[in-house]
C-alpha positions in Angstrom: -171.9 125.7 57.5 -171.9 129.0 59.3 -171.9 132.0 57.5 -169.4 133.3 59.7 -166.9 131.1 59.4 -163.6 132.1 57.7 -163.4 129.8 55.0 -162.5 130.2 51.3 -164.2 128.1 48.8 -161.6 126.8 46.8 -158.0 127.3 46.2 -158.6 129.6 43.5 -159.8 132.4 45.9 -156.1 132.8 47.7 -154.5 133.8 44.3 -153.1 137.3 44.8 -152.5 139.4 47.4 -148.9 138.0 48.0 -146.6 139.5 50.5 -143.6 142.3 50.2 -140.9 140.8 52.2 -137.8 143.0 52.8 -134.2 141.8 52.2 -131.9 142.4 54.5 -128.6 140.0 54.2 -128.2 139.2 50.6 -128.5 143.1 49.9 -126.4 144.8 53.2 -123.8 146.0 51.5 -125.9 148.0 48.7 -127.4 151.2 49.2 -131.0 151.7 49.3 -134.0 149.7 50.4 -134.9 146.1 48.7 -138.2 144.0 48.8 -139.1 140.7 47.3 -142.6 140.6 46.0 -142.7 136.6 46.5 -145.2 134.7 44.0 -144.8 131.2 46.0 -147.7 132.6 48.2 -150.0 131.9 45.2 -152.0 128.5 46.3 -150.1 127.3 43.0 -147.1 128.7 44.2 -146.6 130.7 41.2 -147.3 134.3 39.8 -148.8 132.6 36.4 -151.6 131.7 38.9 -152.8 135.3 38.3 -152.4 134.7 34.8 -154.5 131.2 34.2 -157.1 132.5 36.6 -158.2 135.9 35.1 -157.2 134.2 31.5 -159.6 131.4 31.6 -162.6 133.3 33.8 -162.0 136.1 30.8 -163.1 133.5 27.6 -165.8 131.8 29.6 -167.1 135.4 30.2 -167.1 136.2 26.8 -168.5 132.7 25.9 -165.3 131.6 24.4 -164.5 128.5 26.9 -167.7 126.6 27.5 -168.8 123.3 29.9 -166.8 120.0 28.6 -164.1 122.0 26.6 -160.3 121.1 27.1 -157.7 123.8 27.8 -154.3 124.0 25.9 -151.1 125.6 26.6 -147.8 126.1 25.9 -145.4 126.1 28.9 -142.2 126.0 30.4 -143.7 124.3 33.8 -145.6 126.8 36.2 -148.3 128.5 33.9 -149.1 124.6 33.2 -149.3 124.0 36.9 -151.8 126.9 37.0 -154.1 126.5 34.3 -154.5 122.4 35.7 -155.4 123.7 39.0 -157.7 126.0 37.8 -159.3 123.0 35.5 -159.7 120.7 38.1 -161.7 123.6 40.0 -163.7 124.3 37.2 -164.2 120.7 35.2 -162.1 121.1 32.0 -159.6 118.6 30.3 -156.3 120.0 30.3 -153.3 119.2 27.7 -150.0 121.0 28.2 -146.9 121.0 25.5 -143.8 121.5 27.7 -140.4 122.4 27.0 -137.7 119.6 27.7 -136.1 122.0 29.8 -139.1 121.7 32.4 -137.7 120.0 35.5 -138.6 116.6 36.3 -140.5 118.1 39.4 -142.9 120.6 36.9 -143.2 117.6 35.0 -144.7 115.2 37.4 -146.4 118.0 39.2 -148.4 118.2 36.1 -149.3 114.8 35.8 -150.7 114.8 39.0 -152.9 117.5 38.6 -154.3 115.6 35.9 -153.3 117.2 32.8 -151.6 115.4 29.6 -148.6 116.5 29.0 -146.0 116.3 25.6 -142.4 116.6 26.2 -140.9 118.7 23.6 -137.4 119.2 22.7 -136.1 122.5 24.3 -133.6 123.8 21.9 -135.1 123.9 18.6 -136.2 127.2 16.8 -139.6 128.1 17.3 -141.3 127.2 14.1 -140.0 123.5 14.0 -143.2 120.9 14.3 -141.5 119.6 17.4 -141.6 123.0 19.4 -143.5 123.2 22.1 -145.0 126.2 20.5 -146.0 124.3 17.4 -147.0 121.0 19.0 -149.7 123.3 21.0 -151.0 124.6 17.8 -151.4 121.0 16.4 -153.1 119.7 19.5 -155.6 122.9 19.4 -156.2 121.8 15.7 -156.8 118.6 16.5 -158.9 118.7 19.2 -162.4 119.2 18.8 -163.9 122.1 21.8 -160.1 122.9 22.6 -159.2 126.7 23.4 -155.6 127.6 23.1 -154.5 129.7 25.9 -151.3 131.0 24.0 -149.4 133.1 26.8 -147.1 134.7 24.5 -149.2 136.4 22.2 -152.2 137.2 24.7 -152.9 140.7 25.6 -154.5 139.4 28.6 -151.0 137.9 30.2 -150.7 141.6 30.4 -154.4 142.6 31.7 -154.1 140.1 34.8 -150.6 141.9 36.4 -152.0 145.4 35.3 -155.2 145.0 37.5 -153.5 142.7 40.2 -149.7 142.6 40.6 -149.4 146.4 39.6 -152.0 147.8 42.3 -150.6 145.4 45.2 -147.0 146.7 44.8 -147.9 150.2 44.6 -150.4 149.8 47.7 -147.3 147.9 49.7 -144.7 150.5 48.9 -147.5 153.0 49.6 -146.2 154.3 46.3 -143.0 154.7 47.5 -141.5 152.3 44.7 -138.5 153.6 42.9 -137.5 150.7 40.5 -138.9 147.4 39.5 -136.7 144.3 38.4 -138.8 141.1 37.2 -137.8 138.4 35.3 -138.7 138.5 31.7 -140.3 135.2 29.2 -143.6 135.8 27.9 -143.2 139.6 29.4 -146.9 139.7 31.0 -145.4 139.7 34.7 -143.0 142.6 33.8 -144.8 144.3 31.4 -148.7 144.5 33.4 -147.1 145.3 36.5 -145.0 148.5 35.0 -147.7 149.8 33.0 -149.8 150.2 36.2 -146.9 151.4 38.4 -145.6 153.8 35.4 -149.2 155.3 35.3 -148.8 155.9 38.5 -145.4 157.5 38.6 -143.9 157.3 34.6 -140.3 158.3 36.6 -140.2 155.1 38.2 -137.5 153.0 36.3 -138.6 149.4 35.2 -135.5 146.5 35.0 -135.9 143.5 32.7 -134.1 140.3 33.6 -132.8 138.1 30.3 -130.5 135.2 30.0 -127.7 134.7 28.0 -129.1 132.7 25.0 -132.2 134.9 24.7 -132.7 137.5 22.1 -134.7 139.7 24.2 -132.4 142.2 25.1 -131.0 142.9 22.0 -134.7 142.9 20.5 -134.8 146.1 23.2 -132.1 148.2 22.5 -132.3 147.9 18.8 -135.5 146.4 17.6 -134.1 143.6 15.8 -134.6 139.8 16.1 -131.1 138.3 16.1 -131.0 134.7 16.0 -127.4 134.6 16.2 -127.8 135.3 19.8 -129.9 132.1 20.2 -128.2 129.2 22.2 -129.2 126.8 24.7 -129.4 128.0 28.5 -130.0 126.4 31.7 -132.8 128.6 33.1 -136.5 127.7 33.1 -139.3 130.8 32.4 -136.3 133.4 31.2 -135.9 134.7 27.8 -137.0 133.8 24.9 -135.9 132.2 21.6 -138.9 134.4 19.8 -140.5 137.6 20.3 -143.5 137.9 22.4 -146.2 140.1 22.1 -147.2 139.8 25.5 -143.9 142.2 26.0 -144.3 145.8 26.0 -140.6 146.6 25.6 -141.9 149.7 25.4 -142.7 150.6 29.0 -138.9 148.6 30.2 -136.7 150.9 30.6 -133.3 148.7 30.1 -132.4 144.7 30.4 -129.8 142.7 32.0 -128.7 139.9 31.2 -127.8 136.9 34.1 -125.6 134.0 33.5 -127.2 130.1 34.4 -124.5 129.6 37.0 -124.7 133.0 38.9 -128.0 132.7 38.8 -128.3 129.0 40.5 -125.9 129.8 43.1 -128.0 133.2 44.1 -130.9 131.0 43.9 -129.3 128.9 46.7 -128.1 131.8 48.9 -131.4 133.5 49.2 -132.2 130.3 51.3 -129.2 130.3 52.8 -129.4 134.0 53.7 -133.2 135.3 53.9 -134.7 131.8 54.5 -136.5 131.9 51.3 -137.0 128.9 49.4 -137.0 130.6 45.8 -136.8 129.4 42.4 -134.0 129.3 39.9 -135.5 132.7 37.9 -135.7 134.2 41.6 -132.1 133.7 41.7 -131.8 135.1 38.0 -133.6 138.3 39.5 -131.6 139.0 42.4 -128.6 138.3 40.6 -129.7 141.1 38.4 -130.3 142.9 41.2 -126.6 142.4 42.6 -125.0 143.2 38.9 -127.2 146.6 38.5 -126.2 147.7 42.8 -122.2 146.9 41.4 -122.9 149.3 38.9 -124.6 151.9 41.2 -127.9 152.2 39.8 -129.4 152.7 43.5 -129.2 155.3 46.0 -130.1 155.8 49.6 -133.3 156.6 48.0 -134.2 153.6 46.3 -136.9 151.5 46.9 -136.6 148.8 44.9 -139.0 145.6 44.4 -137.9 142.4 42.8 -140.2 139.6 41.6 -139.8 136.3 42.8 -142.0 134.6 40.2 -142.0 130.5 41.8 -141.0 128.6 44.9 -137.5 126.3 45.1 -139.5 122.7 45.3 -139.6 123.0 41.6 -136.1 122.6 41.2 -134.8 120.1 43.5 -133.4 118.3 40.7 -131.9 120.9 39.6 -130.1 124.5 41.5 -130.6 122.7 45.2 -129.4 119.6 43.8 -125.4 119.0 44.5 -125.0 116.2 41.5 -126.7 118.6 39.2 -124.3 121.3 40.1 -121.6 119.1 39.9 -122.7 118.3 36.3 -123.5 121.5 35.6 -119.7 122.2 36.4 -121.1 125.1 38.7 -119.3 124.0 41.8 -116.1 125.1 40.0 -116.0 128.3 41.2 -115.2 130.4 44.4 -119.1 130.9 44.7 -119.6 127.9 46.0 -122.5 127.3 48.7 -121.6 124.1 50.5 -125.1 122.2 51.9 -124.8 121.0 55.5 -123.3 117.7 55.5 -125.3 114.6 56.2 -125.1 112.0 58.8 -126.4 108.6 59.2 -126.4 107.4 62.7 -126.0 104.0 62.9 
C-alpha cells in the first residue's frame, strides 16, 4: 500500500484522543459551562481501553508479559472488553473473572472477543473464594505463563489517565477547566486525570462519584473502611466493596454519592436530550453533576468536565430496557422517560 494513505494499523492505534462535547439541554438551567469528555469514542468504546493498552505494552516492556503468555483480569465488564481486544491484536490467551452484576451484553461481548470468562457472584465480600477478585488470583495461580493485570492495586491504572486523559482535557479546555466529576471504581480514571490537571492548576476542584452501597466515600472523609455501609447496588464500574489502591483519595477533593434509579433514568435522558447514547455510570455522573449544580457548587465561571466512561449498547438489558425498569420498580416515579411507542403495521 501507499505510504500516503490514511490508514491506521490496527484498532489499537484510535485509543485516546476522545472528543469534549458540550451539554447544552440536560444542564440549561445551571449556571456555568458543562462538557462531556465521552470514552465511547475509544475503538473499545470504553475509557479502560487507555488502561489495558498502556498496562499490557508496560509488562511486555519490561519483559514481564512475553510471546504465548495468557492475560488475567478482574472485571466488572469493560476493562475485560479492553484487555481481549488488545490480546487478539497482540496474540495472547485471555481469561476474565467477572462480577455477576456484568450485563448480559459485557458478558457475551466478552465471549466473542475470545476470552474465557467466570461468572462470579456479585454480592459477596471480597475475600470469599467465589469473588471475582479471588477467583482471579486462583486462575493466575493456576495457570502456568499467566500475568495478572489486577486494576485495583496497579499504580499503572493511574500512569495511563496521568499521561493520556489528564493532558487531552487540559489541552481541550485550553486549561480553562474549573472542576472535574468522574465516576469512581478502581479510581485510576479519576485519580490519573486529576493529578495531571491539579499539577497544572492545584485550585481546580476534583468531584468523585460513588453509589450507595460503596464504602468509598466514607473511606474519604474519615479514612476508615466501614463495612456496614456495604450492600448490593444496581450500578456496574461504581464504588467499591474494598479499598483500592489505584485511588488517590488524596488528590479528590469531595464525593457524592448517586442513587441506582436516579442514575438509570439520567442515563436515559442524556439520549433523550443530547443524543448521546451513554452508559449507566454516565448517567451516575451527570446525576452527580445535577445534585452538586442543586447545591450551587458552580458559578458563571465554571467550566466543568464530566466523564462519560462507556457507551449505552452495554446495557440494553438493563437502564434502556422498559421490563428491567419495570422490575427494577424504577418506573414508579414522576421521573419517568416514556420510549416512543411501537407499531407493527400489518
Amino acid at each position: 500500500m501507499k505510504e500516503d494513505l490514511q490508514v491506521y494499523d490496527n484498532v489499537l492505534q484510535l485509543i485516546g484522543n476522545t472528543p469534549l462535547i458540550k451539554l447544552n439541554k440536560i444542564t440549561q438551567e445551571f449556571k456555568g459551562e458543562f462538557f462531556a469528555k465521552v470514552e465511547a469514542f475509544n475503538p473499545g468504546h470504553s475509557a479502560k481501553d487507555r488502561i489495558a493498552l498502556y498496562i499490557i505494552e508496560e509488562a511486555e516492556r519490561k519483559g514481564i508479559l512475553k510471546p504465548g503468555n495468557t492475560i488475567i483480569e478482574t472485571t466488572s465488564g469493560n476493562t475485560g472488553f479492553s484487555i481481549a481486544m488488545v490480546s487478539v491484536i497482540k496474540g495472547y490467551e485471555c481469561i476474565l473473572a467477572v462480577s455477576s452484576k456484568a450485563s448480559n451484553d459485557k458478558i457475551d461481548m466478552l465471549r466473542t472477543m475470545g476470552a474465557k470468562v467466570y461468572v462470579c457472584p456479585a454480592h459477596v465480600s471480597a475475600d470469599d473464594p467465589r469473588s471475582y477478585y479471588q477467583v482471579a488470583k486462583r486462575l493466575h495461580s493456576e495457570t502456568k505463563g499467566s500475568v495478572y493485570i489486577n486494576q485495583y492495586f496497579n499504580d499503572l491504572n493511574i500512569d495511563a489517565h496521568f499521561n493520556s486523559t489528564g493532558p487531552e482535557i487540559w489541552n481541550q479546555t485550553e486549561g480553562k477547566i474549573t472542576h472535574l466529576i468522574a465516576c469512581s471504581g478502581t479510581g485510576g480514571t479519576i485519580s490519573g486525570t486529576a493529578r495531571y490537571l491539579k499539577q497544572q492548576n492545584p485550585d481546580m476542584k476534583v468531584i468523585g462519584i460513588d453509589a450507595y452501597g460503596s464504602v468509598l466515600k466514607k473511606y474519604h472523609e474519615t479514612k476508615e473502611f466501614d463495612a456496614s455501609e456495604i450492600y448490593p447496588y444496581r450500578i456496574e464500574g461504581l464504588g467499591k466493596n474494598l479499598i483500592p489502591s489505584a485511588t488517590d483519595f488524596e488528590i479528590i477533593d469531595r464525593f457524592v454519592k448517586v442513587s441506582d434509579e436516579d442514575s438509570a433514568h439520567t442515563a436515559r435522558e442524556l439520549a433523550k436530550t443530547e443524543g448521546l447514547f451513554v452508559g449507566y455510570t454516565s448517567g451516575a455522573a451527570t446525576q452527580g453533576l445535577k445534585q452538586l449544580a442543586e447545591e450551587g457548587e458552580f458559578d458563571e465561571n465554571s467550566n466543568v468536565v464530566v466523564i462519560f466512561p462507556d457507551h449505552g449498547s452495554r446495557y440494553m438489558g438493563k437502564v434502556f430496557s422498559d421490563d428491567w425498569m419495570e422490575e427494577q420498580g424504577f418506573f414508579d416515579t414522576k421521573n419517568e422517560i416514556e420510549a416512543q411507542p411501537i407499531e407493527f403495521i400489518k
